[in-house]
C-alpha positions, 0 to 999 in steps of 0.5 A: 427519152424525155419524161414530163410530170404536169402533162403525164406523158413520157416520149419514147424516142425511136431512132431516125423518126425525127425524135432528136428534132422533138427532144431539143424543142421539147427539152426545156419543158421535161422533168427528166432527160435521158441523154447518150447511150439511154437516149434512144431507151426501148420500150421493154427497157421503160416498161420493166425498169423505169416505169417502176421506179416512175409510180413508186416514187413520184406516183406516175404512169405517163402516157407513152407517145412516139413515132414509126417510120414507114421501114423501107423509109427508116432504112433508107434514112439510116443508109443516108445518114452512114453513107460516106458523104456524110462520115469518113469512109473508114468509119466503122459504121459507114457503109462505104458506098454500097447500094441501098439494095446491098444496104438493105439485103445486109440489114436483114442477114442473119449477121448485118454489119455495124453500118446495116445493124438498123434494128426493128422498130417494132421490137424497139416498140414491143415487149417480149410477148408482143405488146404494144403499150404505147398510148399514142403512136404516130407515123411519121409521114403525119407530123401535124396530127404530132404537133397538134397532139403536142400543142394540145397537151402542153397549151402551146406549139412546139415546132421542132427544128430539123436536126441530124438531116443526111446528104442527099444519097440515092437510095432506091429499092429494086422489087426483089429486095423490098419483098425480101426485107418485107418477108423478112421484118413483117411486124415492121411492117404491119405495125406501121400499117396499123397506124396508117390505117388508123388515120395516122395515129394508133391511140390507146393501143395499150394491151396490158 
């Protein structure tokens, strides 16, 4: 997570959104970084911890920017990325070489395995009552109307570089198993219907 005091704004990063990518090229202009473990810091943990301490000792309430992935997309990104063509097979969080259905019927079981515990993009983004306060929130399938959001607010482009990219895993989704995970995370889902259904980007969704 990254905080920037001149143009008000405070980027949460959603894992496997592209947001390492942004962080790096970002970087250099931020007045506070979050590395490691609070990298990928939740939405509730900013809103009832750091957002506090932002408006009492620097007087700031920035405006929260980040990105949402279509979920099948996201899980299919995480399957990728743990798959044993890219960490040693005996690694606690790879997956072995599973099928993306197996992936994906394990992420959404009552106990997944460390190599499917893929979390939810919306409670990463959602406090415990359901609110959203997230100022500006893009898909990530739009990432031009991100860099011009960017280039508009700092008066300059930011292209970021590709980074944590996985090896090329084949990864489809049988029917059953996208109705299964679809019934399964539905506010993954209509959270990124929104944005879409918004243009691509969901502004001023803030509801507190």
């Amino acid at each position: 997570m990254l905080v920037f005091f001149k143009p008000n704004l405070a980027f949460i990063s959603v894992p496997k959104t592209g947001s390492t990518a942004y962080e790096l090229a970002l970087r250099p202009r931020a007045d506070v970084i979050f590395t490691k473990g609070v990298k990928h810091m939740t939405l509730g943990k900013y809103h009832a911890k750091f957002a506090p301490f932002l408006k009492e000792t620097y007087g700031l309430a920035p405006e929260r920017f980040a990105v949402i992935r279509d979920p099948i997309d996201h899980a299919r990104s995480w399957y990728k990325y743990r798959s044993p063509e890219r960490m040693a097979p005996n690694a606690p969080t790879c997956h072995g070489g599973i099928s993306f259905d197996d992936y994906v019927s394990d992420a959404i079981s009552k106990h997944p395995s460390k190599a499917a515990g893929i979390g939810s993009q919306a409670s990463f983004l959602s406090l415990a009552e359901g609110d959203v306060p997230v100022d500006h929130l893009f898909a990530y399938d739009r990432q031009e109307l991100l860099q011009a959001f960017i280039e508009e607010r700092f008066g300059a482009k930011v292209l970021p570089r590709q980074k944590n990219v996985s090896p090329h895993v084949e990864a489809t989704l049988s029917p059953d198993v996208e109705a299964a995970f679809r019934a399964a995370r539905p506010a993954d889902f209509e959270l990124y219907d929104r944005v879409v259904a918004a243009g691509g980007v969901l502004r001023e969704f803030r509801s507190i």
